[in-house]
C-alpha positions in Angstrom: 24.2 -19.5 24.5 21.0 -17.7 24.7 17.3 -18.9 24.2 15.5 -17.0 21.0 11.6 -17.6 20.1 9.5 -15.7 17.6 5.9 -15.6 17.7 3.9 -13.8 14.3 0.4 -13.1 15.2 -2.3 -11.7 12.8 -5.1 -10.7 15.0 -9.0 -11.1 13.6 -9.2 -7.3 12.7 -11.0 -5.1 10.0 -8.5 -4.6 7.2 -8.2 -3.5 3.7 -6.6 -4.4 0.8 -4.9 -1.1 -1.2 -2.9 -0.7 -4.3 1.1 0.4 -3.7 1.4 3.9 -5.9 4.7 3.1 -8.2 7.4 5.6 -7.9 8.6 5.1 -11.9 7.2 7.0 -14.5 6.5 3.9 -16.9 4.9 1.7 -13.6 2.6 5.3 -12.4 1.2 5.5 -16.4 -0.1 2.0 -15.9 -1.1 2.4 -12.6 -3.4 5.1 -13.9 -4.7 3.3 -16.9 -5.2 0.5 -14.5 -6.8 2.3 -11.9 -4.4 0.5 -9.4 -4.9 -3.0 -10.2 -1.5 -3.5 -11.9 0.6 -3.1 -8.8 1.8 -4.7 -5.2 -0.9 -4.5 -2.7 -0.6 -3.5 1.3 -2.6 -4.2 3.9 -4.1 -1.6 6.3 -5.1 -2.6 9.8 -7.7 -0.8 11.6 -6.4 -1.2 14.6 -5.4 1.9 16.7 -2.4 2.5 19.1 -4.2 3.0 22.1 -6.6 -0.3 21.7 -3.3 -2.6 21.0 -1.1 -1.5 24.0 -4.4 -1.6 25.7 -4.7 -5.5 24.8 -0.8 -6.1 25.0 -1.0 -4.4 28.9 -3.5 -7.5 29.4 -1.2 -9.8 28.3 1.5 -8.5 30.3 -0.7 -8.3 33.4 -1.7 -11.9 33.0 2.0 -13.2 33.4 3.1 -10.4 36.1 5.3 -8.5 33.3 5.6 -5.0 34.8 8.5 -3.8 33.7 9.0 -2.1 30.1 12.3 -0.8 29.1 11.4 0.9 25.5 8.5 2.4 24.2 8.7 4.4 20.1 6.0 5.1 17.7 7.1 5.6 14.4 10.6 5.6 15.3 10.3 8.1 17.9 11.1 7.0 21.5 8.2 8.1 23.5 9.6 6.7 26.8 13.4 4.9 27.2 14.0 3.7 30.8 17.9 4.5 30.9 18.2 4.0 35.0 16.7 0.5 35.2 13.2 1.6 36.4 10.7 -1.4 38.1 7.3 -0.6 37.7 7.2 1.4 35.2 4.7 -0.3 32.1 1.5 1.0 34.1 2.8 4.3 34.3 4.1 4.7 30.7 1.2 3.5 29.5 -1.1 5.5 31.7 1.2 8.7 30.5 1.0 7.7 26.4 -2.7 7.2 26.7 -3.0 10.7 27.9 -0.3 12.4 25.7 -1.4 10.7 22.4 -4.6 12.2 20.8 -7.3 10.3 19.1 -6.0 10.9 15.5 -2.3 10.0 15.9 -3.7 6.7 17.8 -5.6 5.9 14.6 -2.4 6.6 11.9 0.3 5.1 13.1 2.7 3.5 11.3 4.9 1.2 13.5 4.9 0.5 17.5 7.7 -0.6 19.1 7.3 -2.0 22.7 10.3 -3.8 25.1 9.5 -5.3 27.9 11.7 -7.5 30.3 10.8 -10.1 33.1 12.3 -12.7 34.8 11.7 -16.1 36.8 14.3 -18.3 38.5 16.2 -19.4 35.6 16.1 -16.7 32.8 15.9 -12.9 32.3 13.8 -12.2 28.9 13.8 -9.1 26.8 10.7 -9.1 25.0 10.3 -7.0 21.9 7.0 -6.9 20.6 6.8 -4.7 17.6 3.2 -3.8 15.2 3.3 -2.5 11.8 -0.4 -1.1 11.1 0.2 -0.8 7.3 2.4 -4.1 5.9 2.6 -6.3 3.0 -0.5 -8.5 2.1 -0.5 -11.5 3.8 2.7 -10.5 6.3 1.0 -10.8 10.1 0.9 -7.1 11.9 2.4 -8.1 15.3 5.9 -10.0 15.5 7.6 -10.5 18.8 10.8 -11.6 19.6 11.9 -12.8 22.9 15.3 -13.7 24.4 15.8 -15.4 27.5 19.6 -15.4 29.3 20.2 -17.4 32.7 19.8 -16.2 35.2 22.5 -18.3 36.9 25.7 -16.8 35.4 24.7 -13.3 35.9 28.1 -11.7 36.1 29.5 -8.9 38.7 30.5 -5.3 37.5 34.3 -6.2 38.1 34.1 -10.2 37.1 36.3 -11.6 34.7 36.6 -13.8 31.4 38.6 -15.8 33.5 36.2 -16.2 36.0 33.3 -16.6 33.8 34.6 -19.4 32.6 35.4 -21.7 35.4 31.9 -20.5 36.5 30.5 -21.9 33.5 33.2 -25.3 33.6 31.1 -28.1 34.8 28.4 -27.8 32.1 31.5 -28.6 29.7 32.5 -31.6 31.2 31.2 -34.1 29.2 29.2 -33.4 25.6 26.1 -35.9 28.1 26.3 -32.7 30.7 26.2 -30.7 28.1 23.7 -32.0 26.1 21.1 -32.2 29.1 21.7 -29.0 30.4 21.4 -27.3 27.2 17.9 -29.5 26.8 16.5 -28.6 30.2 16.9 -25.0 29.7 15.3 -25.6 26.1 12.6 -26.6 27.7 11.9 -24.0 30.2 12.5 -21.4 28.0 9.5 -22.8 25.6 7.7 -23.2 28.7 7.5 -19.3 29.4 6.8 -19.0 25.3 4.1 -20.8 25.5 2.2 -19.1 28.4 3.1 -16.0 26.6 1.4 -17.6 23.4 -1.8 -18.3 25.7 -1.7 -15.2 27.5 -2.1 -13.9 23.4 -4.8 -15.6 22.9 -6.9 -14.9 25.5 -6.6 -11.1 25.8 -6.8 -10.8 21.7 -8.9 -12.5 18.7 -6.5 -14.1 16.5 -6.9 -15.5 13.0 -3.0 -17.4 13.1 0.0 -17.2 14.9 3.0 -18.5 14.2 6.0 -19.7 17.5 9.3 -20.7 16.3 12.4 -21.1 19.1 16.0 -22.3 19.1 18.8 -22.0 21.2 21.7 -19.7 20.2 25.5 -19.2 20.2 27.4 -15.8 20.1 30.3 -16.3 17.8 32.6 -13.3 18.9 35.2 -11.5 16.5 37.4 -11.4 19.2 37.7 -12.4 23.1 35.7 -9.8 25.3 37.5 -9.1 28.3 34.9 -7.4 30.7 32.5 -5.8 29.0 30.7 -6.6 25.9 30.0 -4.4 23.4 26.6 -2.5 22.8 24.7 -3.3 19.0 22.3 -0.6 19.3 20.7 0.2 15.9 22.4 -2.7 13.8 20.8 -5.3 17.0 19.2 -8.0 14.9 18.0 -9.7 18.7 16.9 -7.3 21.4 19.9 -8.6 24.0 22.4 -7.0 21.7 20.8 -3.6 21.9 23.0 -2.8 25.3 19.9 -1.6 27.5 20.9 -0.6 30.6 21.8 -3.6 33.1 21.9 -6.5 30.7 25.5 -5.9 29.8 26.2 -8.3 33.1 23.4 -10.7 32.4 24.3 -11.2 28.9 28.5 -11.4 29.4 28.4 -15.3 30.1 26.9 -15.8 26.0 30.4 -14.8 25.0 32.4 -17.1 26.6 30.1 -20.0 25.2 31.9 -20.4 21.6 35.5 -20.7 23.1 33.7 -22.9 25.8 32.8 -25.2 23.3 35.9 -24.7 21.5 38.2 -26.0 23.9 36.2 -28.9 25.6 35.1 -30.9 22.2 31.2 -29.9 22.2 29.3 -31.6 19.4 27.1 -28.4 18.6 24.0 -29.1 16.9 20.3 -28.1 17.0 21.7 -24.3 17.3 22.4 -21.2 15.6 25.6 -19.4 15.5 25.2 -15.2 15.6 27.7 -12.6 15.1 28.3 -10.0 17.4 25.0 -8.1 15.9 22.9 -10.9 16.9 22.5 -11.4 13.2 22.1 -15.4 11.9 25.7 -17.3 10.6 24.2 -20.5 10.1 22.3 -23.0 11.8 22.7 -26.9 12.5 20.1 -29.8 13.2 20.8 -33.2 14.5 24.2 -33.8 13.2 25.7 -31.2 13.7 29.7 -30.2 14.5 32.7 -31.2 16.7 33.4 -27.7 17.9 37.2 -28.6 18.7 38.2 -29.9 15.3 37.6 -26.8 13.1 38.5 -22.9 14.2 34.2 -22.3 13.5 33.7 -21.1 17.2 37.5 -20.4 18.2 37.5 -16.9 19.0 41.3 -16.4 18.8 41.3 -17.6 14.9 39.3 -16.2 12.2 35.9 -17.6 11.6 35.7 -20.9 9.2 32.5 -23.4 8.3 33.0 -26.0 9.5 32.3 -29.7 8.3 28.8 -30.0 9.1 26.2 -32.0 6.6 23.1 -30.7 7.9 24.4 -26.9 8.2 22.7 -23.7 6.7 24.1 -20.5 6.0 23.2 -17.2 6.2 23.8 -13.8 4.4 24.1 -10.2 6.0 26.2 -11.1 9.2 29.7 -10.3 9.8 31.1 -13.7 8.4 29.4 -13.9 5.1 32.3 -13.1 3.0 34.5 -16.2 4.5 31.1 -18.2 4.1 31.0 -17.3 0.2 34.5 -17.7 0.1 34.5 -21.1 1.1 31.9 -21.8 -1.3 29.4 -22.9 1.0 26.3 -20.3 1.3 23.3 -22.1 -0.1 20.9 -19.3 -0.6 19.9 -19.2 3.4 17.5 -15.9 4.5 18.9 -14.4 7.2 15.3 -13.0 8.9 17.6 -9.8 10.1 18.3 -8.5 6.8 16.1 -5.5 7.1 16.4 -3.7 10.2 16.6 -4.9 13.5 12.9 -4.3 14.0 11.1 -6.3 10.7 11.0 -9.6 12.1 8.8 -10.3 9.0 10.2 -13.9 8.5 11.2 -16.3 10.9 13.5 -18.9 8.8 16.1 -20.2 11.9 16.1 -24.1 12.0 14.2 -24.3 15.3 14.3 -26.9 17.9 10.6 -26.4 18.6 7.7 -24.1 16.4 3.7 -24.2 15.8 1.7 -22.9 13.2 -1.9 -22.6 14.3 -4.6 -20.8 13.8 -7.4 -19.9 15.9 -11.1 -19.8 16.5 -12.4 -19.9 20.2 -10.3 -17.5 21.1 -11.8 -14.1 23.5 -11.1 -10.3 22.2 -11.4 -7.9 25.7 -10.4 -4.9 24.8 -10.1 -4.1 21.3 -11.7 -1.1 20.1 -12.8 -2.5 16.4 -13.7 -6.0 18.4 -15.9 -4.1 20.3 -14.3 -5.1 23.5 -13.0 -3.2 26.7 -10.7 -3.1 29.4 
C-alpha cells in the first residue's frame, strides 16, 4: 500500500479564451465562414515559466522541500538528478532561470517538476506538472503526490521473504489492520494539507481541488528483489523507478499477497497494476481478500465479489474485468499519459473542493508580485 492525493489548482491569472483550428477540410470551411466560433475553445494562461517555479520554489521553501529529482519543459529534461543529489532545487532553479531566455519563459507549453521530501513516517515524490495552454475550464497546475513509509524501507540485498515477516504484525488481525492503515491515512492528508496551505499563500487561486486515497499494488507476478521500473507508461510518480526509491517502494508489492493470505477485508482503497494505472476501487464494504484470487499474485487476476466496487479501463487487467462482465463505464484518470492528471475520479477516502478569495500572490509576474 501506498498513500496517493491529487490537488487541481487554477490560479487567479490573466487568460484568454481562443478557438481550436480544425484539422478536417469540412470542419476548417466552417471555421472560416464562422470566423472561429463554431469550434472547441482552449484556454491560454499568461503565466510564464520563470514566475511559476518562482512561486512553486516558495511553496517548497515554506515546508523545507529542497530536494528536486526531475525538471522538463515541453518534454525536454532540463535537469534529471540520476545520483540521488540533496540540495539540489535552489541550484536547478538558480541554473534554469539563467539558461532560459525571456521568450521561451513566456511560450511554453508544459512544465514538469518532481520533487521528493520526507518526515518520520513517509517518503513523498511530488509531481507537480503546468500546462500553459489547456482545455477551457481544465485547471493549469495538477500535482500528484505519493507518500511510502518510511518504516519498511528495504536493504539492497533484503528479501520477499523478509519483507514479509517485517511487514507480519500489521496483518494480524483485520482491527490491526484497519487502524494502522487509518493512522497512516491520516498523516499522509496531514502533509497534503500543509502542502494545500503552503499553495495558497505563495499563489492567488481562484479553486483548487484535493482528492486522496490509499492504494494497493496488484502485481502480475511475485517480485523477488527488485521491482520493476514503469518509466514512460508510470501513471503515479513512484512507478517511474527514480533513482533510490526502488528500496523504499519494494514493501507496496508484498501488500496484495499480504492481504491475500491473512483474510484482509479491503475496502476504502484502490487496486493499481504494475503501471500505477487504476483497477478498481472499493468504499465501505468492500472485499474479503482471502476468498477470491483478486489480490493473489500467484493466480491470475479476478473481481472479486464486491457491491460497492468500481472498475477501471486502460490498466493491465481490463480484459478479465470485461470478460467478467463487470466494467461499468469507470474513467481511469491515467488514460492519457502519465503526466495529464486532468481528472481526478479515484473513490477517495478524503477530498475538498474550494475555492478561494483571501488568499496572497508574492511573486507572480502578471499578479504583480515578487520574490
Amino acid at each position: 500500500m501506498f498513500l496517493s492525493a491529487s490537488l487541481s489548482v487554477d490560479p487567479s491569472q490573466m487568460t484568454k479564451i481562443q478557438p481550436i483550428p480544425p484539422t478536417k477540410v469540412f470542419k476548417k470551411l466552417l471555421f472560416i465562414l464562422s470566423s472561429g466560433n463554431i469550434s472547441e475553445k482552449e484556454e491560454v494562461e499568461t503565466l510564464t515559466a520563470l514566475s511559476v517555479l518562482q512561486q512553486l520554489n516558495m511553496v517548497c521553501r515554506s515546508l523545507g522541500i529542497s530536494n528536486i529529482v526531475r525538471l522538463s519543459k515541453d518534454d525536454i529534461d532540463f535537469y534529471l538528478d540520476e545520483e540521488g543529489k540533496s540540495d539540489d532545487l535552489k541550484d536547478t532553479l538558480d541554473k534554469f532561470k539563467y539558461e532560459v531566455d525571456e521568450i521561451e519563459s513566456e511560450v511554453f507549453k508544459t512544465l514538469d517538476l518532481v520533487l521528493e521530501h520526507s518526515d518520520k513516517e513517509f517518503s513523498y515524490l511530488i509531481e507537480i506538472f503546468i500546462r500553459r495552454i489547456h482545455k477551457v475550464g481544465e485547471p493549469p497546475i495538477q500535482i500528484k503526490i505519493n507518500g511510502v513509509m518510511s518504516e519498511f524501507q528495504s536493504k539492497s540485498n533484503q528479501s520477499e521473504k523478509d519483507m514479509e515477516e517485517k511487514l507480519k504484525p500489521i496483518f494480524d488481525t483485520n482491527d490491526k489492520y484497519r487502524s494502522f492503515v487509518k493512522a497512516k491515512q491520516l498523516r499522509f492528508d496531514q502533509f497534503v494539507s500543509s502542502l494545500e496551505v503552503a499553495i495558497r499563500k505563495a499563489i492567488r487561486i481562484d479553486h483548487i481541488k484535493v482528492e486522496s486515497n490509499a492504494k494497493i499494488v496488484r502485481p502480475k507476478e511475485r517480485i523477488k528483489k527488485e521491482i520493476p521500473s514503469a518509466q514512460k507508461q508510470a501513471v503515479e510518480p513512484v512507478f517511474y523507478g527514480y533513482p533510490g526509491w526502488g528500496n523504499a517502494f519494494f514493501y507496496a508489492w508484498m501488500w496484495s499477497s499480504m492481504c491475500h493470505t491473512h483474510d484482509i477485508q479491503v475496502n476504502n482503497a484502490t487496486l493499481v497494476d504494475d503501471n500505477g494505472a487504476n483497477i478498481m476501487s472499493v468504499g465501505d464494504e468492500g472485499f474479503n481478500a482471502g476468498e477470491s484470487n483478486t489480490m493473489n499474485v500467484d493466480q491470475p487476476f479476478e473481481p472479486p465479489q464486491a457491491s460497492d466496487a468500481v472498475y477501471y479501463d486502460n490498466n493491465e487487467y481490463a480484459s478479465d474485468i470485461k470478460n467478467a462482465g463487470l466494467n461499468d463505464g469507470g474513467f481511469d484518470p491515467s488514460d492519457e499519459t502519465r503526466n495529464a492528471f486532468s481528472d481526478f475520479s479515484d473513490n477517495s477516502d478524503s477530498s475538498s473542493d474550494s475555492g478561494d478569495s483571501g488568499s496572497s500572490c508574492s511573486s507572480c509576474s502578471s499578479c504583480g508580485g515578487g520574490d
